[in-house]
C-alpha positions, 0 to 999 in steps of 0.5 A, a space after each residue: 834919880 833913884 840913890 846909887 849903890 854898890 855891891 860888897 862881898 864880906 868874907 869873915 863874919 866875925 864880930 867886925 865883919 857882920 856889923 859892916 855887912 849888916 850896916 851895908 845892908 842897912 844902907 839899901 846895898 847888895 851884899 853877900 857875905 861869906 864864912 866857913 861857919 854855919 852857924 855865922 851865916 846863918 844868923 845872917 841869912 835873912 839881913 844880907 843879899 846873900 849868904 854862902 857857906 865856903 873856904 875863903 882860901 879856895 879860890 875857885 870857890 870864891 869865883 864860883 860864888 860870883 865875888 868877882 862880880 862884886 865891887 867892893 871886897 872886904 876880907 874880915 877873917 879873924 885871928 887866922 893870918 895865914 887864911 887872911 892872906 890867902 882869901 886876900 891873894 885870891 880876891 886880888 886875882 879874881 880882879 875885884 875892884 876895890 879890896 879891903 883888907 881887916 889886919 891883925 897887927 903891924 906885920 899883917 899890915 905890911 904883908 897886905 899892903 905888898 898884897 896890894 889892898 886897896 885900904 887895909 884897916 886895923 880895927 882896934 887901933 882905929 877904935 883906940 884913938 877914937 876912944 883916947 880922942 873922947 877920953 882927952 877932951 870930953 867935948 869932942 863925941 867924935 871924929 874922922 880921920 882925913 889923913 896927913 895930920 888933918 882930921 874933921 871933929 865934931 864938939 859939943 857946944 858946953 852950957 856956957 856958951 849957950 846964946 853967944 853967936 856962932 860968928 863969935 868964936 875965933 876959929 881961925 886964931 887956932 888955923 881951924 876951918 867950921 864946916 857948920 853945925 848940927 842941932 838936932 837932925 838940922 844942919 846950919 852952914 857956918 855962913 848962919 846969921 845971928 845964930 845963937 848956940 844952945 848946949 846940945 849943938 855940935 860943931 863940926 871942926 876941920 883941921 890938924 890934931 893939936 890945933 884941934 886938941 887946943 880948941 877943944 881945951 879952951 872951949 
């Protein structure tokens, strides 16, 4: 059966969002991107579905171009919070399904939020926890967010680990859940038997921040 994709319009293609269109595109996604400069979507052009040049803040432009037909909406403008609001009013008319919104700062956010934006992202906040995250323990490369406190970790194994079991580790002494782990491009269930940990595995963690962080500390 063939993967299933959907459509995404960004509108803004700053820096945030040209690197989603481009990585959607990359993904084998429809994706048309929207903004008033020239130049920006013309760099674009030939990695996107399509390109349109346009006011975001012009609604008939917008349904014009066919966004209302897409399944995913991303508002990506920049530093113009009045043009960011705008083109999210206008989106959200148009019926768009899902709606994300890029926000400036807090207040942006709570506007957006009585817009009734599906998921509205504050992108250099998001990157400074994640960067905070990495800073504090140098054992976790990355991590997800779920949401209420829980969040999905990825730990590299330390070189003083190297041949001890993987059942070996008390996971649940600090109310944490494996998920398994990756070595190379190779996953392996927690369920694994008799594998040992090489320094370059990394363990995928599920559970709250601070049993986490402790984790993190003692490993």
């Amino acid at each position: 059966m063939p993967k299933e994709t959907r459509t995404f319009a960004i509108i803004g293609l700053g820096a945030f969002g040209s690197a989603v269109a481009s990585e959607l595109a990359r993904f084998g996604n429809t994706v048309m991107g929207i903004d008033q400069d020239e130049a920006r979507v013309a760099k674009l052009a030939d990695a996107l579905t399509s390109t349109v040049i346009l006011d975001a803040t012009d609604e008939q432009a917008l349904r014009e171009a066919g966004v209302d037909r897409y399944d995913v909406a991303l508002v990506a403008i920049g530093h113009d919070i009045e043009s960011s609001i705008l083109a999210t009013m206008n989106v959200r008319v148009l019926g768009v399904d899902q709606l994300w919104v890029k926000a400036i700062n807090k207040t942006h956010h709570r506007i957006l939020s009585k817009l009734g934006a599906d998921r509205i992202i504050l992108p250099e906040q998001e990157m400074g926890r994640h960067v905070a995250q990495r800073l504090n323990n140098p054992v976790v490369q990355d991590y997800v967010n779920l949401g209420n406190g829980f969040s999905v970790v990825t730990m590299a194994v330390p070189e003083r680990l190297k041949g001890r079991l993987l059942s070996s580790l008390d996971f649940e002494h600090y109310d944490l859940r494996l998920l398994g782990l990756m070595r190379g491009t190779e996953f392996h269930p927690c369920e694994t038997e008799g594998l040992e940990l090489a320094p370059q595995d990394k363990l995928l963690v599920l559970g709250r921040r601070p049993d986490l962080r402790s984790f993190g500390d003692a490993l």
